[in-house]
N, C-alpha and C positions, 0 to 999 in steps of 0.2 A: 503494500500500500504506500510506496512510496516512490517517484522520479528515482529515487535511489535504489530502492528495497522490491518495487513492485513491478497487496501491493497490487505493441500489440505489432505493430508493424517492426520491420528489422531498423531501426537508428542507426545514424552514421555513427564514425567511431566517436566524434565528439560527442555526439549526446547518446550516445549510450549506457555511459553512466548516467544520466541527468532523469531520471525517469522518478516519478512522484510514488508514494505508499498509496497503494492499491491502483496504479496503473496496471498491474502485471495480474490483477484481478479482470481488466480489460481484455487482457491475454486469453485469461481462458475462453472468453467468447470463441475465438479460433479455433477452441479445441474439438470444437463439437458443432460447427457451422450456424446459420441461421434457417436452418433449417427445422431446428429442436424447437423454436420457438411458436412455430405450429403446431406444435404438438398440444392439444388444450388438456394440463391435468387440473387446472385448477378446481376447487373444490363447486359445484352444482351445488349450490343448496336449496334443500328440500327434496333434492333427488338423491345424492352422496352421502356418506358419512362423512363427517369431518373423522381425521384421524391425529392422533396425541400420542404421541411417543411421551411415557409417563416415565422420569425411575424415581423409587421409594428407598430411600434408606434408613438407618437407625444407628446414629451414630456414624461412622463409615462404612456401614455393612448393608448390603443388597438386600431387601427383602423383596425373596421370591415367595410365602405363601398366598400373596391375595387374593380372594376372589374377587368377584364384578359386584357383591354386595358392600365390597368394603369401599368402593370408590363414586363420591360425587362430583359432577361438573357444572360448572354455571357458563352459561352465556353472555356478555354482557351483565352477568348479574343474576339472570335467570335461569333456575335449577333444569339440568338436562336427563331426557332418559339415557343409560346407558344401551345403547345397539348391542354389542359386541367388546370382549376383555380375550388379549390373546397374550402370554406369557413367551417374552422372547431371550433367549442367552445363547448370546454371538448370532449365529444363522439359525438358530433352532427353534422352533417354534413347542415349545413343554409344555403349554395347556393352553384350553382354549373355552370361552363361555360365551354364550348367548341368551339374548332374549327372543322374543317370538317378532318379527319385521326388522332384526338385525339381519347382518351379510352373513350370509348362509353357511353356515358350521364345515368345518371340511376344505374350504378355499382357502389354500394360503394365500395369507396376506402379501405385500411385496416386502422381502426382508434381505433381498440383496444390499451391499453396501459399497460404497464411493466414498474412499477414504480422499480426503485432502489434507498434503501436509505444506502446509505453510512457510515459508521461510524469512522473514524478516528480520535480518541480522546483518552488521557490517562488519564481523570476522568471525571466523571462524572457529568453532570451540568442539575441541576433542570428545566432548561428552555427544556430540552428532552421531559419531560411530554407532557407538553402543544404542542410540536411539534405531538407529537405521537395524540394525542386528536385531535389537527387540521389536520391532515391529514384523518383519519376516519370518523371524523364526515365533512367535505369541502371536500374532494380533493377525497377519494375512492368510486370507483363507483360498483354497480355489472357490473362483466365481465374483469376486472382491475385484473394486478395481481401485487403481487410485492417481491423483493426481497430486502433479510436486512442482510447487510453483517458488521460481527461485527471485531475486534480485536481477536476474538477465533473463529468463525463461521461464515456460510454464511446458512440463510435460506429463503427456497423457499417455499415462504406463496402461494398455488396456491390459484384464485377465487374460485373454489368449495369447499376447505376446509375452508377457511375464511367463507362463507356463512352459512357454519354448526353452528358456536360459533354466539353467542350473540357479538355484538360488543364492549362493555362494557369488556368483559372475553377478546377477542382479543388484546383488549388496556393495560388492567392489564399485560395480559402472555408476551406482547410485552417490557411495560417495564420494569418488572423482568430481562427478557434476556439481554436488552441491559446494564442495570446497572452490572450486575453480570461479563459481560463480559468482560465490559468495563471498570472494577476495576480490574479486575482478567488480563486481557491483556496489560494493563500501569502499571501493580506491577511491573514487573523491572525497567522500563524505572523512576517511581518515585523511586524507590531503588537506582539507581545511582544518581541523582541527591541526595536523601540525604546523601551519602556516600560522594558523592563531597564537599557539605557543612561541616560533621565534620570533611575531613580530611587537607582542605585546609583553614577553618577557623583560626581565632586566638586562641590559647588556653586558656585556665582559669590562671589566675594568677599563678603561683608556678611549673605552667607544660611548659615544652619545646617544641618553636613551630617550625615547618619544617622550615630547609635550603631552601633560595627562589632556589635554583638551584632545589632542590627534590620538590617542589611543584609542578615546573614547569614541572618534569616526569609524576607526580600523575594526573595533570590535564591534559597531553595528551594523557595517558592512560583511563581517564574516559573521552575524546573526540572522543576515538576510539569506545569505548564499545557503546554511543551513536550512532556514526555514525552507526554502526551494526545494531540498531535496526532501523534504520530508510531508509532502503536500498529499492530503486525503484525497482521492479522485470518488467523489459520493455516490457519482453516474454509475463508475467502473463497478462499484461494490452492490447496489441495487441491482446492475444487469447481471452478477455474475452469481447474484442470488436467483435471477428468472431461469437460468442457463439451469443449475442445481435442480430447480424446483423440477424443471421437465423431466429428469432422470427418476427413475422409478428406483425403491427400495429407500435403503435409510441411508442419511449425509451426515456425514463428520468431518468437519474442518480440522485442524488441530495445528495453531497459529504460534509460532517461536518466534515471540517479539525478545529482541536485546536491547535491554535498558543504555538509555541516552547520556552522554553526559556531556555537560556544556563548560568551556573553561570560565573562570569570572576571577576575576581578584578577588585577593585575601580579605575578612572584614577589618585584621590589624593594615596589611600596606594603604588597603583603601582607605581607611578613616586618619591614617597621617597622611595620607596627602593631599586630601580634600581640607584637613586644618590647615596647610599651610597654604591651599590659593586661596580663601575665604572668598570663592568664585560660586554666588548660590545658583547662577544658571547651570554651572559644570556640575556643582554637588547634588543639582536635583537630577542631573542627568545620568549622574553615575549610580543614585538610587532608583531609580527609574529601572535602569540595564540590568543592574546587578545585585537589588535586593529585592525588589518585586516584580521580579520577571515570570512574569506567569503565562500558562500557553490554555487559552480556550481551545474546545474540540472546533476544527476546523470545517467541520462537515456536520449535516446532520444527524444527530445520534438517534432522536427516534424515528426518522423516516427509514433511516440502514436495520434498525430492530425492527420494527413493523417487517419491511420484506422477508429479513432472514428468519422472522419465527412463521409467518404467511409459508412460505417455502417451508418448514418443516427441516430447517439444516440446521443441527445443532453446530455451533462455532464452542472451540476450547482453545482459553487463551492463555498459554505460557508465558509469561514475562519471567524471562533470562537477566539474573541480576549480574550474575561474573563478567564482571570489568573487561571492555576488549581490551587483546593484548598490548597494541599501539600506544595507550596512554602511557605506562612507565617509560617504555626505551626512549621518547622523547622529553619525559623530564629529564632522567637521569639525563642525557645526553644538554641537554640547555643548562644544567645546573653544574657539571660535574667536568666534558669535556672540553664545556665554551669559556667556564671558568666564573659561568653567572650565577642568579639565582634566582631563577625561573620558578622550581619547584615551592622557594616563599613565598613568592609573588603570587602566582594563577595557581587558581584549586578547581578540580572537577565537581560540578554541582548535577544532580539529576534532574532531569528536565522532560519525564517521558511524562509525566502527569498527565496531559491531554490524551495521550492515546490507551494509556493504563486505565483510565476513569471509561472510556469513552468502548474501550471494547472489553470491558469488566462488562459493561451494562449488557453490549450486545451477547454475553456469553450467558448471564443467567436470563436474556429475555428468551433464549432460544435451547434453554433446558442443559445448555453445557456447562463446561467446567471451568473455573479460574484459578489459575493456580502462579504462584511466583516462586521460583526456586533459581539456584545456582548451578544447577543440577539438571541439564535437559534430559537426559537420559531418562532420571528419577520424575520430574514431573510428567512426561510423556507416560509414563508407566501406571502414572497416579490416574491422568487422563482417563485410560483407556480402560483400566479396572474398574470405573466410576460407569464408565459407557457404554461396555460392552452388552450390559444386560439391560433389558425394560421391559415395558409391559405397551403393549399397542389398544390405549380406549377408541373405541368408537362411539360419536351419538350421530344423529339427526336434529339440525337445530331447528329452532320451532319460534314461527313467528317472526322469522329472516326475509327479508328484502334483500336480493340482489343488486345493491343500490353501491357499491365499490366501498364501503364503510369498514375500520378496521374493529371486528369482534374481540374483546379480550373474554381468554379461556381462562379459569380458575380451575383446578385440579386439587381436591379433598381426598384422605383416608381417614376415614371414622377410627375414632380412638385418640387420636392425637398421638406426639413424641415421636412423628415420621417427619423428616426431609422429604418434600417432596420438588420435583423440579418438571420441567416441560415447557413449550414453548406458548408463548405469552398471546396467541390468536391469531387471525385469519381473517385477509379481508372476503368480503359477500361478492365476488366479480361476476356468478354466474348465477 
């Protein structure tokens, strides 16, 4: 989802890095033609069930006894009959209820699955291995298909080609791509940050260091070129939620955001040298920049939730806290071989806040998971054990107008002291 990260056409070599978060969400349009988009699955109401991918837990544990007596739904508010309750872990369908004018007992439901794995990251972190390892050898199954959508590319691994390779070969070629990509599509974005570092650091002894008024240019000009690369494309991510929705069976995103960091000066270097210009134009400016720099979601957050829970794709949003590598070898190197003291000066501040807030929301509106660790391998794991099982409600909603209005589903189990999750409604298109 980002000019950088995401996240359609092939770019010249210059702007081939330059690409915004969630342009490469645009990508996957490509991957499956506009041809899919004819295809009408959207929900009929009054003729369709709507369908809820429900999971119940207790504590961190799955619970698989429920019946269809234990589960109520509201519409907009309005209590629903239950159609149909089908008990699902991985592709398996282990039980199955009805009522009398539900979907007819016996019909499996669509419970194929369209894994997406996400990658939005500007280096490379060895815990990918192991994610890629644990996914193939736990989580893919034949008939599974999935897509891997990089910082340069977006590829569509279907099941029958996967099935041809040795899974071993699939593992390797997978994570070739994703490192190569993944270094080659954060090269600018690590290029500013260390152009930041030598030109706003201290100099070497005997050399002249920038006027605090021109530093404070230099660093919102490299806060601009940043912001650039990191631009939500809202369009890309609603269409690549339509794109989802056509595909039958169940969607999983499962999105490796890597935490941001932005350089700023010290609060000790900056508060002695804003006392000594006693300049309140530059000192508001430097509080401005560097103490209340805060980043609103740049895109609409409940227009992108409204689609992705419509579409029935649950999104799981990994934020990767382990520091990319790049930030030390360039202090150390400013402070240590230049003979400065860079690393007094400029401190790394986190600054993912808009897109942490912003697809936290879209993961619990759409029944998935949020998790932060340092650990991709480990949250990826956590993910998938959270996800793999659910329960598929069915109703009929009653009293709906095909009027394009977005329905919020509420999802109950009697008794109370259950987590429940699913995705947050449906709009009425048909």
């Amino acid at each position: 989802m980002s000019e950088r990260r995401t996240k359609t056409h092939k770019p010249a070599a210059g702007a081939r890095r330059r690409r915004t978060r969630a342009v490469s969400l645009a990508g996957g349009l490509a991957l499956f033609g506009l041809a899919l988009f004819s295809q009408e699955l959207a929900h009929f109401v009054g003729v369709i069930n709507v369908e809820v991918p429900v999971r119940v837990f207790k504590g961190t544990a799955f619970v698989d006894h429920l019946t269809i007596e234990d589960f109520e739904v509201t519409d907009d508010g309005k209590p629903q009959q239950i159609e149909a309750v089908y008990l699902v872990k991985k592709t398996d369908i282990t039980r199955e209820e009805g009522k009398k004018g539900g979907p007819p007992l016996g019909v499996r439901p669509p419970v194929a699955r369209q894994f997406v794995l996400f990658f939005e990251m500007s280096d490379y972190l060895s815990e990918i291995d192991p994610t890629i390892d644990y996914f193939f050898d736990r989580v893919f199954l034949p008939g599974d298909s999935l897509i891997v959508m990089t910082p340069m590319k977006n590829y569509n691994m279907k099941a029958e080609a996967l099935a041809k390779k040795p899974k071993d070969k699939v593992k390797e070629e997978l994570r070739g791509i994703l490192r190569r990509d993944i270094l080659i599509g954060g090269s600018e974005y690590r290029k500013i940050l260390e152009d930041m570092y030598r030109e706003l650091s201290r100099k070497p002894a005997g050399e002249p260091d920038l006027p605090l008024d021109e530093k404070l240019q230099v660093y919102n000009m490299y806060l601009q070129k940043l912001e650039h690369l990191r631009k939500v494309d809202e369009k890309a991510l609603i269409q690549f939620a339509a794109v989802l929705k056509s595909l039958p069976g169940q969607k999983n995103v499962y999105m490796f955001y890597q935490r941001e960091n932005v350089p700023q000066f010290s609060p000790k270097v900056e508060m002695q040298q804003l006392a000594a210009t006693n300049d309140v134009a530059l000192t508001f400016g430097f509080l401005q920049n560097f103490q209340f720099f805060n980043r609103d979601p740049s895109f609409d957050v409940a227009a992108v939730k409204r689609a992705y829970a419509d579409s029935s794709i649950a999104v799981h949003f990994l934020y990767l806290t382990k520091m990319p590598a790049v930030r030390t070898p360039v202090t150390q190197h400013l402070a240590t071989e230049e003979g400065g003291s860079g690393a007094d000066e400029l401190t790394m501040t986190e600054r993912s806040e808009d897109i942490f807030s912003a697809f936290n929301e879209i993961a619990m509106a759409t029944g998935g998971i949020s998790d932060s660790s340092a650990n991709a391998a480990a949250a990826f794991a956590r993910a998938v054990d959270a996800s793999e099982n659910y329960y598929l409600l069915y109703f009929k909603p009653r009293d709906v107008k095909a009027d394009g209005r977005f329905h919020e589903i509420v999802v109950k189990v009697k008794g109370g002291g259950y987590r429940v999750t699913h995705r947050s409604g449906y709009f009425s298109n048909q």
